[in-house]
C-alpha positions in Angstrom: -2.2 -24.2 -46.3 -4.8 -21.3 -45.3 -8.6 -22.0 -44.9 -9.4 -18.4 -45.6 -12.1 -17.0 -46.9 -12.0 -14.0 -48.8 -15.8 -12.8 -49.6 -19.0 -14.5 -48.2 -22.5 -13.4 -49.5 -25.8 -13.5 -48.0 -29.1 -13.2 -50.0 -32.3 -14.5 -49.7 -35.9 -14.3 -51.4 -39.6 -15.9 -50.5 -41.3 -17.4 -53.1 -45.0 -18.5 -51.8 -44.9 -20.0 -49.0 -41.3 -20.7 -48.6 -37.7 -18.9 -48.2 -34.7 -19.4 -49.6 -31.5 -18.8 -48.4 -28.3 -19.0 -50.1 -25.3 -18.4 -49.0 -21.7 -18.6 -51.0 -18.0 -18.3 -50.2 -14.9 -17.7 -52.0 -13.0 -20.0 -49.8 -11.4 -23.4 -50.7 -15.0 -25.2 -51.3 -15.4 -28.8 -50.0 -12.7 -31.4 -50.6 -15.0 -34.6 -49.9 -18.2 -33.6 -50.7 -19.5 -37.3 -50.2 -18.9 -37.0 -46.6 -20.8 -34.0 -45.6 -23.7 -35.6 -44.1 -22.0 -38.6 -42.2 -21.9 -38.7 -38.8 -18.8 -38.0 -37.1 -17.0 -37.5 -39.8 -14.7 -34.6 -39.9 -11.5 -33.1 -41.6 -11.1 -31.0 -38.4 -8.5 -31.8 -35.9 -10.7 -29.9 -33.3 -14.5 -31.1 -35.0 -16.7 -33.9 -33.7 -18.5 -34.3 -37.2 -22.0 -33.4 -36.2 -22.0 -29.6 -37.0 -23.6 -30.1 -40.6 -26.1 -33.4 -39.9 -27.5 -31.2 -36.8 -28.5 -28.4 -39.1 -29.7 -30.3 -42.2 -31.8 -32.7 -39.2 -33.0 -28.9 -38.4 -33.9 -28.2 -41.2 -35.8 -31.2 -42.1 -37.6 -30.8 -39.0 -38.6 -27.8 -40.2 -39.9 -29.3 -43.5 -37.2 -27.9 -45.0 -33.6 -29.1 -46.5 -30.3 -27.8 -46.5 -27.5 -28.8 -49.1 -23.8 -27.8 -49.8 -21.6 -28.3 -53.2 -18.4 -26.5 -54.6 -19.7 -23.3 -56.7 -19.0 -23.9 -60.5 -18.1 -20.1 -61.4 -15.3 -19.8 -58.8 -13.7 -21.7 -55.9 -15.9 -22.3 -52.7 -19.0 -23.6 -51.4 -22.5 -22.8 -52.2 -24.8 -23.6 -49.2 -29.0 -23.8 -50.1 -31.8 -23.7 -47.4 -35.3 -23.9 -48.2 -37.8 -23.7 -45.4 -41.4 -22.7 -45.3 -42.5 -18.8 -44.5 
């Protein structure tokens, strides 16, 4: 099984005082999307399981948010951050 990704795109936009920033994959997408914001939980043999609660606690801090789900046109993930300009 290959974790490749294909394509990844960028974009972004400001609307008022915030910005948006989206960025999508063409890779597998998540498998357990339920567990993307526990604590030290991972699928990676190598991961600790704090890479994605750091940068959503970043975000936050920011008075932002940050959230992932599977894209519904085509396989892979859809990440969304919103933070103010």
């Amino acid at each position: 099984m290959s974790d490749s990704v294909d394509h990844v795109s960028i974009s972004w936009h400001q609307q008022s005082a915030r910005v948006f920033i989206s960025v999508k994959d063409s890779g597998v997408g998540l498998s357990n999307p339920d567990n993307l914001f526990v604590p030290f939980y991972t699928t990676n043999k190598t991961g600790s399981g704090t890479g994605l609660i750091l940068c959503r606690q970043i975000a936050e801090q920011h008075g932002g948010y940050l959230t992932l789900q599977n894209r519904s046109d085509v396989s892979g993930c859809h990440a969304s951050i919103n933070l103010p300009a």
